[in-house]
DSSP file (Angstrom, degrees, kcal/mol; ACC not computed):
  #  RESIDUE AA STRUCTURE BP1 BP2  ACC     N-H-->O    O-->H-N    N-H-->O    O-->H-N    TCO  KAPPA ALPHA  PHI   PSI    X-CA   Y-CA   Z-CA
    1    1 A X              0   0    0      0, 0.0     2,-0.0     0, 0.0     0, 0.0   0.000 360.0 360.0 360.0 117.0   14.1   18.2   -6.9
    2    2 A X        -     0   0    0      1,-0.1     2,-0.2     7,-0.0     3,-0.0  -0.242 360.0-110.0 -58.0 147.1   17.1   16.1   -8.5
    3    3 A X        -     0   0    0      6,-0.1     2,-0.2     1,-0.0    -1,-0.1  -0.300  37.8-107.6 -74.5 142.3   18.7   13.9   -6.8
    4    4 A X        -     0   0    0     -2,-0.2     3,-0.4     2,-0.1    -1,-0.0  -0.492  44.6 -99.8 -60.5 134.1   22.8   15.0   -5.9
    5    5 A X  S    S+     0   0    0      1,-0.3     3,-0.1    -2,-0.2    -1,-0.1   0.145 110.0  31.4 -82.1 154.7   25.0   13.2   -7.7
    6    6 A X  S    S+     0   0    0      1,-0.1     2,-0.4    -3,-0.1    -1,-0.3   0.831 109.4  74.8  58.9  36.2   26.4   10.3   -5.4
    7    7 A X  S    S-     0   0    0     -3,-0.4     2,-0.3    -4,-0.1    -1,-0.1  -0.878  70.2-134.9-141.8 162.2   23.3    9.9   -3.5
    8    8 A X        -     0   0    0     -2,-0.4     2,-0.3    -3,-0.1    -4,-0.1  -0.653  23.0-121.0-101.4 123.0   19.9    8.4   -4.0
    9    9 A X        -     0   0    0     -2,-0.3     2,-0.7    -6,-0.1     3,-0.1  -0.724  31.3-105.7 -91.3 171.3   16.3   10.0   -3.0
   10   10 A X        -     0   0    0     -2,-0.3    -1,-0.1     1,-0.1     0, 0.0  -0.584  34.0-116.8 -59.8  95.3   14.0    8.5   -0.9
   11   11 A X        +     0   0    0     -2,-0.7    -1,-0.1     1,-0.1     3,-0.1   0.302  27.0 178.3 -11.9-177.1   10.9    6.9   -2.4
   12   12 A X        +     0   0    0      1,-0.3    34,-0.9    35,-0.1     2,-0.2   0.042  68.8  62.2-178.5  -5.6    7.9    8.1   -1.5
   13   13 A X        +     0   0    0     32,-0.2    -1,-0.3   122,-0.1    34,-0.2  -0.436  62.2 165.8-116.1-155.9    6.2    5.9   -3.5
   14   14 A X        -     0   0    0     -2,-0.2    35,-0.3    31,-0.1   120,-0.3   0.150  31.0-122.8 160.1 145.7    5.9    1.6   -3.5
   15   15 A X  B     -A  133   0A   0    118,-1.2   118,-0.7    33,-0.2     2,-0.3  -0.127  26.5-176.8 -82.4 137.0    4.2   -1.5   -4.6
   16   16 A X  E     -b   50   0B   0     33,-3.2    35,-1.9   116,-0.2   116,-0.1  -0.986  25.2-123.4-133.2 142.2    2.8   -3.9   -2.1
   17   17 A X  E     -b   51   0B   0     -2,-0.3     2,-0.3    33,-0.2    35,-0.1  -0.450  14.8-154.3 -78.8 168.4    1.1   -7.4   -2.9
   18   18 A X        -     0   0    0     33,-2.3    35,-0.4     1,-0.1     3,-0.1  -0.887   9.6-174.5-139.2 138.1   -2.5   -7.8   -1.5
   19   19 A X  S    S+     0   0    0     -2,-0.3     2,-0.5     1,-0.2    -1,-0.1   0.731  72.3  54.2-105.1 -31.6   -2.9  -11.6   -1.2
   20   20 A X     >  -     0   0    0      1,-0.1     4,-1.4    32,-0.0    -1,-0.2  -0.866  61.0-169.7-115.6  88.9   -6.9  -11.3   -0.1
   21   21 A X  T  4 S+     0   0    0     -2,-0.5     4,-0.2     2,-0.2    -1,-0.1   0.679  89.5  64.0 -64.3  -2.9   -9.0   -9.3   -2.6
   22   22 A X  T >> S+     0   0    0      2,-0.1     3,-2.4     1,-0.1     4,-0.6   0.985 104.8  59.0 -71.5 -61.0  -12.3   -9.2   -0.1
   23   23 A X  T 34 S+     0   0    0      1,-0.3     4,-0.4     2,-0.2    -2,-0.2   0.715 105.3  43.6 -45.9 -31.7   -9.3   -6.8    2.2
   24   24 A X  T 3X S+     0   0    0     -4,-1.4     4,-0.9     2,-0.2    -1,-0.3   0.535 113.3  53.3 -84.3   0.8   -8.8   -4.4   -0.6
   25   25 A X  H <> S+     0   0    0     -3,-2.4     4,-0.9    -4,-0.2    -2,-0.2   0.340 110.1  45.6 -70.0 -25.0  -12.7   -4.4   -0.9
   26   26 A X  H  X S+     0   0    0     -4,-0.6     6,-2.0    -3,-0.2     4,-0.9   0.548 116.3  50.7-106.1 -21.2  -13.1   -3.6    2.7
   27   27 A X  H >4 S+     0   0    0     -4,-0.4     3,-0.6    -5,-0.2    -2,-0.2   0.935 113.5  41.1-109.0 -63.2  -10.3   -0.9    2.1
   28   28 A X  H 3< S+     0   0    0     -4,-0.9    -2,-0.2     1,-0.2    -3,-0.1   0.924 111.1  57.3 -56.2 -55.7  -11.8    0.7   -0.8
   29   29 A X  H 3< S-     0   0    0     -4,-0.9    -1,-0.2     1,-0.1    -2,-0.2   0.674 115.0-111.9 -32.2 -38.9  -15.5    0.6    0.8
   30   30 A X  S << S+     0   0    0     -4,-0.9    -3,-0.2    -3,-0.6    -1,-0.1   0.055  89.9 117.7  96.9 -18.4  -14.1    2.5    3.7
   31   31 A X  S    S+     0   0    0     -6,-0.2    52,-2.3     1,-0.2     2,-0.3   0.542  72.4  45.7 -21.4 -38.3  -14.6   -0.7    5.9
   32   32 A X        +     0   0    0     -6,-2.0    -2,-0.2    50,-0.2    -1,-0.2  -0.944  68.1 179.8-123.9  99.9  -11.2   -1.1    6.7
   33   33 A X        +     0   0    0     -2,-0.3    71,-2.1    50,-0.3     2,-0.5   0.590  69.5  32.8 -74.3 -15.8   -9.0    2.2    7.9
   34   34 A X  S    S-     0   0    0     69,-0.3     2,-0.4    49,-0.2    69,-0.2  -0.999  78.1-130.6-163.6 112.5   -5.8    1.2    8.4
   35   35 A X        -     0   0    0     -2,-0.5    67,-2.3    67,-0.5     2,-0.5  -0.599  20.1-145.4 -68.0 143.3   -3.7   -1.8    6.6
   36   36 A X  E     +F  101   0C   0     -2,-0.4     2,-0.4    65,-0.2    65,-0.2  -0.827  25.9 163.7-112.3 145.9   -2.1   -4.0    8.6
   37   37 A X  E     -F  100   0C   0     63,-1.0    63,-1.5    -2,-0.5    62,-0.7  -0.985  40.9-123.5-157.3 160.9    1.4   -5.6    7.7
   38   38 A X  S    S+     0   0    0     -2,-0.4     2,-0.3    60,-0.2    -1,-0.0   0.635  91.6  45.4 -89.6  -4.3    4.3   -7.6    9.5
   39   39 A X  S    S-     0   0    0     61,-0.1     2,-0.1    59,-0.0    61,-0.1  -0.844  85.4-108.2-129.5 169.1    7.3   -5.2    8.6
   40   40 A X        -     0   0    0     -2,-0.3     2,-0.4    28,-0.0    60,-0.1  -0.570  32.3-133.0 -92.5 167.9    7.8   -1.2    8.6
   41   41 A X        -     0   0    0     -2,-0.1    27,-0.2     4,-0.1     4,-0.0  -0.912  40.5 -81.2-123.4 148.7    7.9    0.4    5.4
   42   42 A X    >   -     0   0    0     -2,-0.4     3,-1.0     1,-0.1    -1,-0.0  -0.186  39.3-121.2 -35.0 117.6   10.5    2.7    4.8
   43   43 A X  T 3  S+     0   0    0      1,-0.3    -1,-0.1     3,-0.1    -2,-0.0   0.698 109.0  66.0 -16.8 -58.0    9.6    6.2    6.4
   44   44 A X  T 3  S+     0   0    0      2,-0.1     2,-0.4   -31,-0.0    -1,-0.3   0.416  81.9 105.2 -76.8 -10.7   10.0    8.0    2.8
   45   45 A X    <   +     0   0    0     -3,-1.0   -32,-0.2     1,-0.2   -31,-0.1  -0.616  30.0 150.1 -66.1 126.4    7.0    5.9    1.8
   46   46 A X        +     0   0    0    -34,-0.9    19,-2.7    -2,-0.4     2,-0.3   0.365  63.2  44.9-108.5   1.8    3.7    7.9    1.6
   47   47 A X  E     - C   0  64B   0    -34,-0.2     2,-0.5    17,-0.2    -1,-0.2  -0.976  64.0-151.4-160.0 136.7    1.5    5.7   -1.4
   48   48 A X  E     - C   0  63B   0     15,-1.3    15,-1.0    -2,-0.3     2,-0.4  -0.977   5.6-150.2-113.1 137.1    1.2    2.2   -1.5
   49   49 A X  E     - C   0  62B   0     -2,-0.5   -33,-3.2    13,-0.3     2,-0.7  -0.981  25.8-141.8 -63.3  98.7    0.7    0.7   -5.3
   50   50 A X  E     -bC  16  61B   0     11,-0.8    10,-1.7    -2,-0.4    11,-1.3  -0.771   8.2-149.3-109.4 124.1   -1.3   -2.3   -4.4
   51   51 A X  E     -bC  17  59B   0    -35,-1.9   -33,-2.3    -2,-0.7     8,-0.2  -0.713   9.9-146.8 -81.0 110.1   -0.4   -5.6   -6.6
   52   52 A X  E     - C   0  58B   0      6,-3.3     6,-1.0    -2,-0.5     5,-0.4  -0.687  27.2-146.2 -68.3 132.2   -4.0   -8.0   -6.9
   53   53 A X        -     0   0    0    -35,-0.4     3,-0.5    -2,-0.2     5,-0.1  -0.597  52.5  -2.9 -94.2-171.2   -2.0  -11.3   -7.0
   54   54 A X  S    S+     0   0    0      1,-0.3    -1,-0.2    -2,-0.3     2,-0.2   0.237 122.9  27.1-126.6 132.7   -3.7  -13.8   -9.1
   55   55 A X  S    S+     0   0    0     -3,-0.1    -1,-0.3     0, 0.0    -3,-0.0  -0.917 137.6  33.9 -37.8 -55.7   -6.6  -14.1  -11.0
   56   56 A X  S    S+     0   0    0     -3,-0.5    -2,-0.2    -2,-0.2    -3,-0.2   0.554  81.8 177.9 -80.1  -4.4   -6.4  -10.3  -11.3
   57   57 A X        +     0   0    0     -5,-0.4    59,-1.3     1,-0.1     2,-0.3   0.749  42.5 103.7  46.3  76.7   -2.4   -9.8  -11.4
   58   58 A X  E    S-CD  52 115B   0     -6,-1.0    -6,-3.3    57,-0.3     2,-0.6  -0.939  79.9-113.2-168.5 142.3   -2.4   -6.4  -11.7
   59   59 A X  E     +CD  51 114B   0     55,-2.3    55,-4.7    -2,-0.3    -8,-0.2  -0.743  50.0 149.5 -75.2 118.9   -1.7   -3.1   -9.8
   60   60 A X  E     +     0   0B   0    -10,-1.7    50,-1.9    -2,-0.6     2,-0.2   0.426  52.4  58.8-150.1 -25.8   -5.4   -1.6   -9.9
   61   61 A X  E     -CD  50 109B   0    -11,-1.3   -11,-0.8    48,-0.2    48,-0.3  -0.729  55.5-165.6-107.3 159.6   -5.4    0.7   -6.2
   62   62 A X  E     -CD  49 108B   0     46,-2.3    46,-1.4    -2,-0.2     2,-0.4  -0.652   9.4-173.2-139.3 112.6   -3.3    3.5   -4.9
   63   63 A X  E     -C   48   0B   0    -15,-1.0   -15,-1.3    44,-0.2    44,-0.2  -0.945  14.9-146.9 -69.7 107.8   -3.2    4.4   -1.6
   64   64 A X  E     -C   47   0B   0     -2,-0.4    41,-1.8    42,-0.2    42,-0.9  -0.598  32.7-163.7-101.7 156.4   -1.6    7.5    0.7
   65   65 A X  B     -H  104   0D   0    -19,-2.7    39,-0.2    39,-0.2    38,-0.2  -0.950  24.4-124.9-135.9 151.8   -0.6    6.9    3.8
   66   66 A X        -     0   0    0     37,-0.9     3,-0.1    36,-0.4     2,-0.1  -0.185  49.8 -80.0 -86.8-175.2    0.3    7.7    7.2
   67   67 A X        -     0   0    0      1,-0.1    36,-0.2    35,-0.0   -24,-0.0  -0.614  63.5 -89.2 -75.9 160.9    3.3    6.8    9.3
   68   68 A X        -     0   0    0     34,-0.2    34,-0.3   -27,-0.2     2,-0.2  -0.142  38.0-153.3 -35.3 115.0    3.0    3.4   10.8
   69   69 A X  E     -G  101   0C   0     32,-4.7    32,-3.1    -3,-0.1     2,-0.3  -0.743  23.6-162.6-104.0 162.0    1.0    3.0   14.8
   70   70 A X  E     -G  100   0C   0      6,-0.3    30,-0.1    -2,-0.2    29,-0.1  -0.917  40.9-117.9-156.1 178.7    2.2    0.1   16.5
   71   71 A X        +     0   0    0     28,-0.5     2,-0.5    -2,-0.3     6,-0.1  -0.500  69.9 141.2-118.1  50.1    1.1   -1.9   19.4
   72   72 A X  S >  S-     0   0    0     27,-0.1     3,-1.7     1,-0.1    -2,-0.1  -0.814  71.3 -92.3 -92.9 140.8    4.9   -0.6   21.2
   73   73 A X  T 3  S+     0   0    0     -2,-0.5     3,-0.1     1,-0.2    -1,-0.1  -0.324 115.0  35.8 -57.4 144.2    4.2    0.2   25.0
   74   74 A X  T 3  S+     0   0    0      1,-0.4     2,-0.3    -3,-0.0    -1,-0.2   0.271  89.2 110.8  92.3 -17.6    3.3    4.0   25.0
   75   75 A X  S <  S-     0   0    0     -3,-1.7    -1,-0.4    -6,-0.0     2,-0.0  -0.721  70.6-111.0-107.1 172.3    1.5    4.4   21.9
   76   76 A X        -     0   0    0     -2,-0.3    -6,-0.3     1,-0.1     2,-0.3  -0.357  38.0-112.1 -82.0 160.2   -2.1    5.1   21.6
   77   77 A X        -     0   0    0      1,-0.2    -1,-0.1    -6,-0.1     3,-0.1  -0.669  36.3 -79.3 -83.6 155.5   -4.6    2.4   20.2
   78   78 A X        -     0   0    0     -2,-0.3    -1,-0.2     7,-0.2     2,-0.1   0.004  52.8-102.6 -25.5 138.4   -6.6    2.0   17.0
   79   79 A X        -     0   0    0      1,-0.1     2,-0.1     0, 0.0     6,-0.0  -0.572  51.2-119.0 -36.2 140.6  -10.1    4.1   17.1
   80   80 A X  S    S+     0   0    0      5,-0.1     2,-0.5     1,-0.1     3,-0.1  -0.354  84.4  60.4 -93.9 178.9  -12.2    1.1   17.8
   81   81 A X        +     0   0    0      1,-0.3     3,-0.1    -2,-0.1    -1,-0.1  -0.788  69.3  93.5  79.7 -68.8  -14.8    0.4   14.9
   82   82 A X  S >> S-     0   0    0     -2,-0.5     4,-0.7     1,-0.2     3,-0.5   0.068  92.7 -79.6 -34.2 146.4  -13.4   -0.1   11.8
   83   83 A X  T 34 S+     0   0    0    -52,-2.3     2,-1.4     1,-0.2   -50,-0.3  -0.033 113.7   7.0 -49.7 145.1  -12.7   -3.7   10.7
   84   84 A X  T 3> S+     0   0    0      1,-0.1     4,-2.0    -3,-0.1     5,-0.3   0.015  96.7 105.4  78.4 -44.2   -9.4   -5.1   12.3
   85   85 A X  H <> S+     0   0    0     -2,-1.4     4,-5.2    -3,-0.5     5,-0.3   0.920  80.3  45.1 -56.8 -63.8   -8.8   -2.2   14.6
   86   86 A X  H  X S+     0   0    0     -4,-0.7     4,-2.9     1,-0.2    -1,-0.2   0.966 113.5  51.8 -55.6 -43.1  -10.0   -4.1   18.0
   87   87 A X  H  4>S+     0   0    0      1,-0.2     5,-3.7     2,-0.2     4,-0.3   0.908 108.7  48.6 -56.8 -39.3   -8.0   -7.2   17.2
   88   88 A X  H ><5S+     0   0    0     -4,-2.0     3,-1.0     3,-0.2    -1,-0.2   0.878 113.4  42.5 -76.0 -30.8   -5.2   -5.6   16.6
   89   89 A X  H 3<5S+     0   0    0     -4,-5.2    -2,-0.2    -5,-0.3    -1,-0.2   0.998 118.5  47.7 -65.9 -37.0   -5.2   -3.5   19.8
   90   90 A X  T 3<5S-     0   0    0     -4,-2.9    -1,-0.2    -5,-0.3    -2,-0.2   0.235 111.1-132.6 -83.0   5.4   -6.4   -6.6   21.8
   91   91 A X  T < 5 -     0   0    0     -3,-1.0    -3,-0.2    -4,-0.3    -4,-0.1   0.922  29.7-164.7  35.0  60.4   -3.4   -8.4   19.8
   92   92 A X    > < -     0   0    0     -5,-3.7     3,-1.1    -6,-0.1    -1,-0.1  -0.443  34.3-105.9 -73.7 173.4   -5.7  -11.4   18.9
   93   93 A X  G >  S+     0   0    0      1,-0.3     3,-0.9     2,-0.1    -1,-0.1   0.706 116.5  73.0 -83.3 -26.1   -3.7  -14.3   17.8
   94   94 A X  G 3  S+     0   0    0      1,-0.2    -1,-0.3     3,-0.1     4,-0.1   0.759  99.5  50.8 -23.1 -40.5   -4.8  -13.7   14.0
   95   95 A X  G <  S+     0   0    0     -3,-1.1     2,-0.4    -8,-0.1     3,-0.3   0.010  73.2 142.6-113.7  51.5   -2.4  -10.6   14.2
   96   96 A X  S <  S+     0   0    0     -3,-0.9     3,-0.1     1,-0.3    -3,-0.1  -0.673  79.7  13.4 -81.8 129.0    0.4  -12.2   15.4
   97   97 A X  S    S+     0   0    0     -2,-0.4     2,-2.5     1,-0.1    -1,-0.3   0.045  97.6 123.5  94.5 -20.1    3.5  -10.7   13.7
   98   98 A X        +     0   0    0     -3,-0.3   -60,-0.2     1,-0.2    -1,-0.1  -0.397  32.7 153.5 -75.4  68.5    0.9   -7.7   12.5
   99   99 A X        +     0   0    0     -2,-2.5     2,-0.5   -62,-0.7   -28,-0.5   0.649  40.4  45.5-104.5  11.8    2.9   -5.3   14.0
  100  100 A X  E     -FG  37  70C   0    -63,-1.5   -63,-1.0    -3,-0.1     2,-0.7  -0.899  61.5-150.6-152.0 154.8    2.4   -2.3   12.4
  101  101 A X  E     -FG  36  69C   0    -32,-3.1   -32,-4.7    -2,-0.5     2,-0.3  -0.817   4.6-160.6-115.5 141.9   -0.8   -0.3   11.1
  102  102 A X        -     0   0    0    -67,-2.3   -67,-0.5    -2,-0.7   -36,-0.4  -0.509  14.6-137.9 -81.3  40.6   -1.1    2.0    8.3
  103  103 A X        -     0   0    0     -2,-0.3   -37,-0.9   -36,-0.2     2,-0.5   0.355  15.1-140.7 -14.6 146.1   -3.9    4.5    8.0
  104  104 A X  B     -H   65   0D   0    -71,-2.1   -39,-0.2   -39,-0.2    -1,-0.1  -0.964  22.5-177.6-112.3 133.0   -5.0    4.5    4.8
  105  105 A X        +     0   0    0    -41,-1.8     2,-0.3    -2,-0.5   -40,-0.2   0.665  66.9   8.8-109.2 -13.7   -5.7    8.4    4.1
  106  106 A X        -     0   0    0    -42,-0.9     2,-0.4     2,-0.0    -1,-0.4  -0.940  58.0-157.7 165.0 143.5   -7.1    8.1    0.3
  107  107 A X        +     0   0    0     -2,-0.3    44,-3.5   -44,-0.2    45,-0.8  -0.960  15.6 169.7-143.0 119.4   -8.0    5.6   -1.9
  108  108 A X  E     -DE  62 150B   0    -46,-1.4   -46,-2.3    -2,-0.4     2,-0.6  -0.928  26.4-131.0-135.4 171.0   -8.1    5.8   -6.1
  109  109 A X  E     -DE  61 149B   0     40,-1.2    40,-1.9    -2,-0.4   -48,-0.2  -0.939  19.9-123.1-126.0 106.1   -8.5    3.2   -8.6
  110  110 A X  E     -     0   0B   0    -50,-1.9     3,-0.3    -2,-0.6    38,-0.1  -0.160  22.6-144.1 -46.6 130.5   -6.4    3.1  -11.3
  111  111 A X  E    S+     0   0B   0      1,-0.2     2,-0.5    36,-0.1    -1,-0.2   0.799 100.2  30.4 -78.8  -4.8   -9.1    3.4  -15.1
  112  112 A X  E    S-     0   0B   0     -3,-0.1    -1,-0.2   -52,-0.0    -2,-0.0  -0.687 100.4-139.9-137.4 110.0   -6.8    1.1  -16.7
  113  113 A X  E     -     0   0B   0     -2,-0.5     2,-0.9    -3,-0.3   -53,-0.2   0.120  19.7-107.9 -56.9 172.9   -5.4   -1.0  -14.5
  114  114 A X  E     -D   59   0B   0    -55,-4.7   -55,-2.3     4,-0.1    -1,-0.1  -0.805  38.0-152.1-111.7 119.1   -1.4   -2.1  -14.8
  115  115 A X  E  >  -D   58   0B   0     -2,-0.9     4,-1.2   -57,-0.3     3,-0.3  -0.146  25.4-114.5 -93.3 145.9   -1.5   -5.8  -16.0
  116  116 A X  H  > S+     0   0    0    -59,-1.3     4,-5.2     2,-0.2     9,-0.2   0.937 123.0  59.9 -17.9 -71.2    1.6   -8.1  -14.9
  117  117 A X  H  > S+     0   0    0    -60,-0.2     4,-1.7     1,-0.2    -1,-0.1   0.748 103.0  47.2 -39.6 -36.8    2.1   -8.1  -18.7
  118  118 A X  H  >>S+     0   0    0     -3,-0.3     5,-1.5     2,-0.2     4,-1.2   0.692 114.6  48.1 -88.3 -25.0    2.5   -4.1  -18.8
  119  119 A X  I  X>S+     0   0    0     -4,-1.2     5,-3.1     3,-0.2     4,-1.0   0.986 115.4  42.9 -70.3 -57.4    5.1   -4.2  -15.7
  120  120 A X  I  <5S+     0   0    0     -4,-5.2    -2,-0.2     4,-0.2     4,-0.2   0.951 129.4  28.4 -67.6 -66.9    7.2   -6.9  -17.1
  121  121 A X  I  <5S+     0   0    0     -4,-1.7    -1,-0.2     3,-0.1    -2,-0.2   0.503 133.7  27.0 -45.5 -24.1    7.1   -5.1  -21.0
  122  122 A X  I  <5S+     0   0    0     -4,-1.2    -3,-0.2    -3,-0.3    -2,-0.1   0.784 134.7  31.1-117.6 -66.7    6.6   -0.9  -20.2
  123  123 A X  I  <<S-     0   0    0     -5,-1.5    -3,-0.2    -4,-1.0    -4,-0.1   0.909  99.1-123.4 -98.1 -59.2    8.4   -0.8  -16.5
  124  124 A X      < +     0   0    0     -5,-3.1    -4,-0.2    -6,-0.5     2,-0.2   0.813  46.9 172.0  97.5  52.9   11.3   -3.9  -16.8
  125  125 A X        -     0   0    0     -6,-0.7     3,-0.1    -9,-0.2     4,-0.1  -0.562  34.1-140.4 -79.6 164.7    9.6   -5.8  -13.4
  126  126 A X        -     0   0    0      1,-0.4     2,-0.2    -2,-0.2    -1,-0.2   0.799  69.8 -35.2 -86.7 -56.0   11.3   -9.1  -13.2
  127  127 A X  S    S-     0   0    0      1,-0.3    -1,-0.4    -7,-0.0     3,-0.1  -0.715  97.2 -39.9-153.3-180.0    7.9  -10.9  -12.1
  128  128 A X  S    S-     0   0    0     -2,-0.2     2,-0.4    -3,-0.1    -1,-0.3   0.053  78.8 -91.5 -24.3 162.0    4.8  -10.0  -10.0
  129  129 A X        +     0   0    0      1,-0.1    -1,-0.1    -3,-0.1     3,-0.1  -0.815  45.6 176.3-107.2 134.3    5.9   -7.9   -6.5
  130  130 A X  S    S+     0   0    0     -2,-0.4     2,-0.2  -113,-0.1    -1,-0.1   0.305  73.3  11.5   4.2 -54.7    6.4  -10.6   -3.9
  131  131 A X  S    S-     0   0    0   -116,-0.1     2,-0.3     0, 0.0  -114,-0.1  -0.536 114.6 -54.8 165.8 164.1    7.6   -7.9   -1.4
  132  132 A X        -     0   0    0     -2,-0.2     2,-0.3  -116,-0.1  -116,-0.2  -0.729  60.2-169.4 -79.2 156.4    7.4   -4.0   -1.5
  133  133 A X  B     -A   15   0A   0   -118,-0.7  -118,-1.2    -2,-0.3     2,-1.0  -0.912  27.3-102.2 -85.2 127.6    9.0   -2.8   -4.6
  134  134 A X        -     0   0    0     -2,-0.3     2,-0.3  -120,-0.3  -120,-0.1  -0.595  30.4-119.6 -71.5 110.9    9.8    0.4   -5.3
  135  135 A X        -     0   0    0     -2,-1.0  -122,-0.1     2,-0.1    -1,-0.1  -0.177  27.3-132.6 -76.9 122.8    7.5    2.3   -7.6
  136  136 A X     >  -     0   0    0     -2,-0.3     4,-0.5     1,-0.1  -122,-0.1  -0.143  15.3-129.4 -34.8 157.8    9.6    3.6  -10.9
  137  137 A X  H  > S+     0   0    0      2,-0.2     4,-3.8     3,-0.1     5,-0.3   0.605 107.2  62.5 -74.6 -41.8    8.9    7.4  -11.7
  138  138 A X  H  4 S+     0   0    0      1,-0.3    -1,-0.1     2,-0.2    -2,-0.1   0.784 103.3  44.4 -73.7 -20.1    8.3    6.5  -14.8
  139  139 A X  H >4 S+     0   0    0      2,-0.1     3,-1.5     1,-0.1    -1,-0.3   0.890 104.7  59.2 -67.9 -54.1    5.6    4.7  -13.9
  140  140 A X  H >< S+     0   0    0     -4,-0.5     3,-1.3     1,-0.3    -2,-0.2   0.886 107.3  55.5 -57.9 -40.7    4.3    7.1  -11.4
  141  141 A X  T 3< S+     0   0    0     -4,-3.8    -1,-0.3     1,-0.3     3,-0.3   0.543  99.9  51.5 -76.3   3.8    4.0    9.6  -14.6
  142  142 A X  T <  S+     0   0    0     -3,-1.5    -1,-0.3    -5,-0.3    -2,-0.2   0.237 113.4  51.9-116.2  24.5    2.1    7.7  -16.8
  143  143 A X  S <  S-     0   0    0     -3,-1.3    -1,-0.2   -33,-0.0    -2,-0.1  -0.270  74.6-168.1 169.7  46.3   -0.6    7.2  -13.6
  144  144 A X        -     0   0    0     -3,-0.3    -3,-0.1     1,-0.0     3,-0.0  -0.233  24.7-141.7 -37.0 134.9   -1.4   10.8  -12.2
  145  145 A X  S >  S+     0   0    0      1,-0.2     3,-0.9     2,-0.2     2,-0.7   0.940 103.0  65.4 -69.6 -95.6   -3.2   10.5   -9.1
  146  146 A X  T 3  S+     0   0    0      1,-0.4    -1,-0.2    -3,-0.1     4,-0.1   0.218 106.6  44.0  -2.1 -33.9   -5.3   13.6  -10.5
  147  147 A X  T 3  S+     0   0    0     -2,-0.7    -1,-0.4     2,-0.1    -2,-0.2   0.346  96.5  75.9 -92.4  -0.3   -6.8   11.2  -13.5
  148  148 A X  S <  S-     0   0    0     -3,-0.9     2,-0.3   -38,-0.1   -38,-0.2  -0.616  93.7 -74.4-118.3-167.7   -7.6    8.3  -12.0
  149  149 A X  E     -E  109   0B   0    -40,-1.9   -40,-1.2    -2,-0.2     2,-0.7  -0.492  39.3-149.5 -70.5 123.5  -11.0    7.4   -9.6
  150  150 A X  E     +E  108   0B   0     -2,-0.3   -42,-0.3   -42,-0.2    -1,-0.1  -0.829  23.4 172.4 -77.7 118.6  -11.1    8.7   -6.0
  151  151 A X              0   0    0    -44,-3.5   -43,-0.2    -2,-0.7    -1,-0.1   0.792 360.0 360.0 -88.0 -19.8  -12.9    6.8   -3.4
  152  152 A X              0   0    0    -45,-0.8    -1,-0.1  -122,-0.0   -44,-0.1  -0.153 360.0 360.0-171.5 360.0  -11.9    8.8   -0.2
């Protein structure tokens, strides 16, 4: 649906760096359910576009997601098992400021991943994602879920 003239839609899509490539290993594996991060993401989000920072500098995962659990009085805790899940309920001092958890619902793997080189030349990124970014459409169409790997 286009958007109405004077207003803006809602993302749905948007880039986040992954600083630790062993966590998006654990992610992929099924090892790790649930990303863990220090800010909400915008509601309208559903798919994370995860930036490897450096060696690999490239957007290479995609991930849907669910809305946000938090450690707020009244909400349930993690499922225990999965990596991360007990520390975070038991708010060890590692996840301080790790206030809100992501399921991760699906996991694909881009086949050609999107290089630094291709964001900044194809897309018009300023630099590497820093912060979430908001994924272009025009991106999104040239990187159909439906064609790339699934791992769950």
């Amino acid at each position: 649906m286009p958007a109405v003239r004077g207003t803006q839609e809602e993302p749905t899509d948007a880039i986040l760096p992954m600083i630790a490539d062993p966590w998006m290993a654990q992610i992929v594996s099924g090892e790790k359910t649930y990303e863990f991060r220090k800010s909400r993401i915008r509601p309208s989000v559903k798919r994370i576009w995860f930036y490897l920072n450096a060696p690999q500098s490239c957007i290479k995962y995609v991930c849907d997601i669910d809305p946000p659990r938090t450690r707020e009085p009244g909400d349930e805790p993690l499922e225990e098992g999965p990596l991360g899940n007990k520390e975070y309920n038991e708010r060890h001092k590692d996840w301080d400021g790790y206030d809100y958890a992501y399921k991760i619902r699906s996991v694909y793997e881009l086949r050609i991943p999107i290089t630094l080189k291709v964001m900044r030349d194809k897309y018009n990124f300023k630099g590497a994602p820093r912060s979430i970014v908001f994924v272009k459409d025009d991106l999104k169409q040239d990187f159909p879920l439906d064609k790339q790997i699934k791992h769950s």
